[in-house]
C-alpha positions as CSV (number, residue, x, y, z in Angstrom):
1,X,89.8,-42.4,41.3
2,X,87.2,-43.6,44.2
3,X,84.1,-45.1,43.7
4,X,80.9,-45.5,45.7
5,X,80.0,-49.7,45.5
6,X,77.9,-52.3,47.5
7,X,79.5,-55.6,49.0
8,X,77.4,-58.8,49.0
9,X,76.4,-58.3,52.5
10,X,75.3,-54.7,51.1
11,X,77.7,-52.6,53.3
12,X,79.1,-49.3,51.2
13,X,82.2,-49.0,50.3
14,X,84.5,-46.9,49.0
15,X,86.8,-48.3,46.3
16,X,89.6,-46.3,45.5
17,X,91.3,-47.3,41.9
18,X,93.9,-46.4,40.0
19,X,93.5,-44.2,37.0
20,X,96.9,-45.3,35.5
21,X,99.2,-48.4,36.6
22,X,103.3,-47.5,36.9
23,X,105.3,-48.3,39.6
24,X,105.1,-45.2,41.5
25,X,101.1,-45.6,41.9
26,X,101.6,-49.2,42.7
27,X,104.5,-48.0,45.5
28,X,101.9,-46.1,46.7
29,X,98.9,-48.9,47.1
30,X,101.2,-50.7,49.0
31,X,102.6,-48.4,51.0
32,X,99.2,-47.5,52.3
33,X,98.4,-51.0,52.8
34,X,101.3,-51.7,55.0
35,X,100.4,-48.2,56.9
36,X,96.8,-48.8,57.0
37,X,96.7,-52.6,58.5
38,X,98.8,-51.4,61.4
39,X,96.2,-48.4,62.6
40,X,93.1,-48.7,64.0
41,X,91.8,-45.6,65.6
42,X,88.0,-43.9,65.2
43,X,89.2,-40.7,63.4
44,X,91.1,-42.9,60.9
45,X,89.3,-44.2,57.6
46,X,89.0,-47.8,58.1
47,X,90.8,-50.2,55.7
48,X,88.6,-53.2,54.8
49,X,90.2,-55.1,52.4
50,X,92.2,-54.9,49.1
51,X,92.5,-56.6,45.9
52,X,96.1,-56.7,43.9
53,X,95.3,-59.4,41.6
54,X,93.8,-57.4,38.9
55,X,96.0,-55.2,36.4
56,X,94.8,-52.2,38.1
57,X,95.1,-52.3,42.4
58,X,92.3,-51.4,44.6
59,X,91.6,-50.5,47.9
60,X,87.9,-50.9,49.7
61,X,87.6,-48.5,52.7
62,X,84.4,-47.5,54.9
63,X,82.2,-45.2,53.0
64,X,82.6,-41.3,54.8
65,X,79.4,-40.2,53.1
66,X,79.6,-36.7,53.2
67,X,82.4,-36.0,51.7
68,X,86.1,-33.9,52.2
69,X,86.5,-31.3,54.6
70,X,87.7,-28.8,51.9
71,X,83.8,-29.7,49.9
72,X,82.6,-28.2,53.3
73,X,84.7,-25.1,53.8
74,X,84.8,-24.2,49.9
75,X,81.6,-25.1,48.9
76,X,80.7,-24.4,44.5
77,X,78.0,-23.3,45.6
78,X,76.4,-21.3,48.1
79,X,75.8,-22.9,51.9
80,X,75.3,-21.7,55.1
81,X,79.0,-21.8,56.4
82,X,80.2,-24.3,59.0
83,X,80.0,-23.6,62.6
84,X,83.4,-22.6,64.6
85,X,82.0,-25.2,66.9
86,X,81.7,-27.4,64.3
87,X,85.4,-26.4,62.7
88,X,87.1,-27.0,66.4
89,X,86.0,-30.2,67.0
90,X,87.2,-31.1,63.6
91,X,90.4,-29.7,64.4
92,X,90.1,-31.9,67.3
93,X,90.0,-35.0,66.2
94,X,92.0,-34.5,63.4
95,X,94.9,-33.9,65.7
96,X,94.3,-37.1,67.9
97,X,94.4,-39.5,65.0
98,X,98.1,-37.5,63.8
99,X,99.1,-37.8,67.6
100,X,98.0,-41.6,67.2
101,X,99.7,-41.8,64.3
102,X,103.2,-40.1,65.5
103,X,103.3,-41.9,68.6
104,X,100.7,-44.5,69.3
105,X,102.3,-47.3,67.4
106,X,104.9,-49.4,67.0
107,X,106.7,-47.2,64.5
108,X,105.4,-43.6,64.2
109,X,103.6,-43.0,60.6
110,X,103.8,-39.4,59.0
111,X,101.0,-38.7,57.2
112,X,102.6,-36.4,54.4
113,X,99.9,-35.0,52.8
114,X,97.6,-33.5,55.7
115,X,95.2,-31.4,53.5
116,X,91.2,-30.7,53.9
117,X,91.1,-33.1,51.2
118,X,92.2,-35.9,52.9
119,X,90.2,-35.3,56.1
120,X,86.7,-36.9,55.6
121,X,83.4,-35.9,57.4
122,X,80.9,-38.8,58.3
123,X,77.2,-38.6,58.4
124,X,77.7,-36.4,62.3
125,X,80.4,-34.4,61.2
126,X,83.2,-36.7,62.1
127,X,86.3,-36.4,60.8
128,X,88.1,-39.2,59.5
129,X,92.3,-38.7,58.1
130,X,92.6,-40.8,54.9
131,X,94.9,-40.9,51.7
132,X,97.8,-43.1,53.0
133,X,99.5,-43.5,49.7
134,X,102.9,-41.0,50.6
135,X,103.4,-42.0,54.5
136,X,105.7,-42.9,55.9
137,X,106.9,-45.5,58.3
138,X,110.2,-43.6,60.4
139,X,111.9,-45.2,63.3
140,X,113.0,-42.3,65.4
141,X,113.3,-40.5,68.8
142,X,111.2,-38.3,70.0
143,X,113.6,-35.2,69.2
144,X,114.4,-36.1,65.5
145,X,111.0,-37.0,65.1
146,X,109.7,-33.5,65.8
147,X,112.2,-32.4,63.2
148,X,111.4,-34.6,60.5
149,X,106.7,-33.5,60.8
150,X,106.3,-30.9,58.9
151,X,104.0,-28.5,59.7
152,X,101.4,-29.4,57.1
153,X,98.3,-29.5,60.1
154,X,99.1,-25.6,60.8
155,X,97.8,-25.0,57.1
156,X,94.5,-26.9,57.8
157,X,93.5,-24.9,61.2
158,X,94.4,-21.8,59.0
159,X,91.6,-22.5,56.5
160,X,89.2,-23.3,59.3
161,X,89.4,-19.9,60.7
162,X,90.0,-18.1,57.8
163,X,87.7,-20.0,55.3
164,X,90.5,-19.2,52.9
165,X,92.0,-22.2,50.3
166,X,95.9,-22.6,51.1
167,X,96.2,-20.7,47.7
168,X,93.4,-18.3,47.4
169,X,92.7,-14.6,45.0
170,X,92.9,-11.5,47.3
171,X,90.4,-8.6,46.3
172,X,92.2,-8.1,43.1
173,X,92.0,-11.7,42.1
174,X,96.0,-12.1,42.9
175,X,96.7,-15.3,43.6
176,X,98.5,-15.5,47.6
177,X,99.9,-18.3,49.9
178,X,97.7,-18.4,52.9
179,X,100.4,-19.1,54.8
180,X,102.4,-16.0,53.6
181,X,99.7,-14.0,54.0
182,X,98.7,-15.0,57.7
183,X,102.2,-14.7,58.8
184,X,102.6,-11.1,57.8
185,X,99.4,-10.2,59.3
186,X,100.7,-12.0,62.8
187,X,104.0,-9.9,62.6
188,X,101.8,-6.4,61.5
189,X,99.4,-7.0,64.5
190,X,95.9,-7.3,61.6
191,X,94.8,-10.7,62.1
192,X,91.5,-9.8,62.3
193,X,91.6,-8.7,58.7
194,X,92.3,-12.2,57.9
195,X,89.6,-13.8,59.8
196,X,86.8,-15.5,58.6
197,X,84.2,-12.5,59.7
198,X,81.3,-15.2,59.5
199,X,82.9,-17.1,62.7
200,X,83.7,-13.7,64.3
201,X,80.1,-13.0,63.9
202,X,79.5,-15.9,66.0
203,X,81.7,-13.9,69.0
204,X,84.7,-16.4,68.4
205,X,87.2,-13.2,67.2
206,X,89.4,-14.1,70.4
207,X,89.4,-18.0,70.5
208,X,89.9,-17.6,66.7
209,X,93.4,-15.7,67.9
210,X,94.1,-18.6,70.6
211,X,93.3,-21.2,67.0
212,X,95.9,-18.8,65.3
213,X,98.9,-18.6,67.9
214,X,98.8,-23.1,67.5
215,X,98.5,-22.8,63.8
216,X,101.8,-20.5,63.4
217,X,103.5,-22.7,66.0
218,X,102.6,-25.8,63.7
219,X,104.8,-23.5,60.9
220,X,107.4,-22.8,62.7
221,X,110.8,-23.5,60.6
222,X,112.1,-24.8,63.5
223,X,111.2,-28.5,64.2
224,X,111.8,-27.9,68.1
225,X,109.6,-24.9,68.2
226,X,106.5,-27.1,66.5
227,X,104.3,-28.7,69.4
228,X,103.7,-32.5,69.0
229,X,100.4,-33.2,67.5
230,X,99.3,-34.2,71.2
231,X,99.9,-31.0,72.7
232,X,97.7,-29.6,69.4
233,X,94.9,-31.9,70.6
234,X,94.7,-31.2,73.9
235,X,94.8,-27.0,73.9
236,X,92.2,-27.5,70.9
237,X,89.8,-29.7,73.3
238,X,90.4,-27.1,76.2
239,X,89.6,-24.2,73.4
240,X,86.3,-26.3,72.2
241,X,85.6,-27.2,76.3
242,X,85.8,-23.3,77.4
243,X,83.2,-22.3,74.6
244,X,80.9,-24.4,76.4
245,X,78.0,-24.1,73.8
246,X,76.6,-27.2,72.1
247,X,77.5,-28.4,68.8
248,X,75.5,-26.5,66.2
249,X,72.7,-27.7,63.8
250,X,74.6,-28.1,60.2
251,X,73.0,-28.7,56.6
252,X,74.5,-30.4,54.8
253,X,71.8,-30.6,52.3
254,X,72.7,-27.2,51.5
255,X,76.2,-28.4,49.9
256,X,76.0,-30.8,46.6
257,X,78.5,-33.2,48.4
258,X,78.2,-36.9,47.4
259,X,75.6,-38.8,49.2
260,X,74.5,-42.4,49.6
261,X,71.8,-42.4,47.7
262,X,73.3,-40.7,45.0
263,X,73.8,-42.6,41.5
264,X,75.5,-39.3,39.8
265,X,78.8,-39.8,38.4
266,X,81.3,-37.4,39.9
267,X,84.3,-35.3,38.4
268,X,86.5,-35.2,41.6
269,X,89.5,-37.7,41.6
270,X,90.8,-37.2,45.1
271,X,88.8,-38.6,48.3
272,X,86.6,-35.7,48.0
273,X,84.1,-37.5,46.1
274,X,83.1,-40.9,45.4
275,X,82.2,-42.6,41.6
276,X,79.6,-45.0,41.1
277,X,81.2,-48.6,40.3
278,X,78.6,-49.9,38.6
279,X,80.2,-53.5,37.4
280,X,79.3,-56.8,39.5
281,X,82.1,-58.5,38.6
282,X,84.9,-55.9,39.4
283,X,82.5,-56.0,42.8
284,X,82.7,-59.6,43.4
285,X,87.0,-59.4,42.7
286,X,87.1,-57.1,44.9
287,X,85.3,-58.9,47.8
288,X,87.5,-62.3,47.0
289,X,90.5,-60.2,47.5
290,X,89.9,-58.5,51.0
């Protein structure tokens, strides 16, 4: 559960609690304590404090006001879509904070559960990797490293250029794997009929393909045959760089995502949406304990 809340020095913050208290949850406060107090890098939700003392943990993080990248790209309710400019910068920077991750630290951190969820857009369309909780911490060369990522990120870039969910109802309301489906289209020569035809409207139909070639090297079986998350980074930037058109205008007032201002209680339990804590004192613990 995560709730929107105001510190003393009336900064907002997101709180993420616990719904339940076992050991496994606890595991997996501390887990993405440790991870979090080691990382500091701009396309990484920042941790700013913590409080254990009360029966149920709590994290505070910086408030990412506008919500989960999967609110964006599967909106409830109707929205202009987001721009492919918009989805490969995204891409972009979600890749340099899992390069950072894998290799700019004293131990490289897997992520392991890189989802639109779990990438956060600020107030400019920022993205921001959060949900720490199953990471972990792995000691290893650079060639058993490559084999132990999975290929989770390749899933993400599919939904940016498809606009598809990573399980989604085909025209006859059959549930598919996204994954399954874009591979066979690959093999068959029809990814076009995969496409999102919103961003090949926009004339992207053959950087979409050049999106499409990294995403099914990120699923390769193979660990050798998966780029590192650096080499994902860069040909994404050189993709973004070669459009050479400036980042469109985006409304986000046209998506009910969780804003500031907003005193609505939400539904959502993942880091797609925030509650509103409305209690001074849990407030005030909190604030003792960072």
């Amino acid at each position: 559960m995560v709730y929107r809340g105001i510190l003393d020095d009336h900064r907002i913050v997101a709180i993420k609690r616990s719904k339940k208290v076992d050991e496994r949850q606890k595991d997996e406060f501390i887990n993405e304590i440790i991870v979090l107090s080691q990382i500091n890098h701009r396309h990484i939700v920042r941790l700013l404090g913590c409080c254990l003392e009360l029966d149920v943990p709590m994290l505070v993080y910086e408030y990412i006001s506008n919500g989960s990248l999967f609110d964006v790209l599967h909106p409830e309710h109707h929205a202009s879509p987001l721009p492919l400019q918009a989805r490969l910068t995204i891409a972009e920077q979600a890749a340099e904070a899992l390069a950072y991750l894998h290799s700019a630290t004293n131990r490289s951190i897997i992520h392991g559960d890189v989802k639109p969820h779990n990438i956060l857009l600020d107030n400019d369309l920022s993205a921001k990797v959060s949900d720490f909780g199953t990471s972990q911490l792995v000691p290893m060369d650079e060639d058993d490293f490559m084999m132990f990522v999975q290929g989770t990120f390749g899933v993400v870039l599919l939904e940016l250029i498809t606009g598809k969910k990573a399980i989604y109802a085909d025209d006859a309301w059959e549930k598919r794997s996204l994954t399954t489906s874009f591979l066979v289209m690959m093999k068959e020569q029809r990814l076009r009929d995969i496409l999102d035809d919103r961003m090949v409207g926009e004339g992207g139909e053959q950087l979409l393909g050049e999106v499409a070639v990294i995403a099914k090297e990120c699923l390769s079986v193979k660990g050798e045959e998966r780029p590192s998350m650096k080499e994902v980074a860069e040909r994404l930037h050189s993709l973004r760089r070669f459009r050479r058109q400036p980042r469109e205008e985006y409304d986000l007032g046209e998506i009910e995502l969780v804003k500031a201002e907003d005193t609505r209680r939400c539904t959502e339990t993942d880091t797609s949406g925030y509650h509103i804590l409305d209690s001074s004192t849990l407030l005030n613990n909190v604030d003792a304990g960072r």
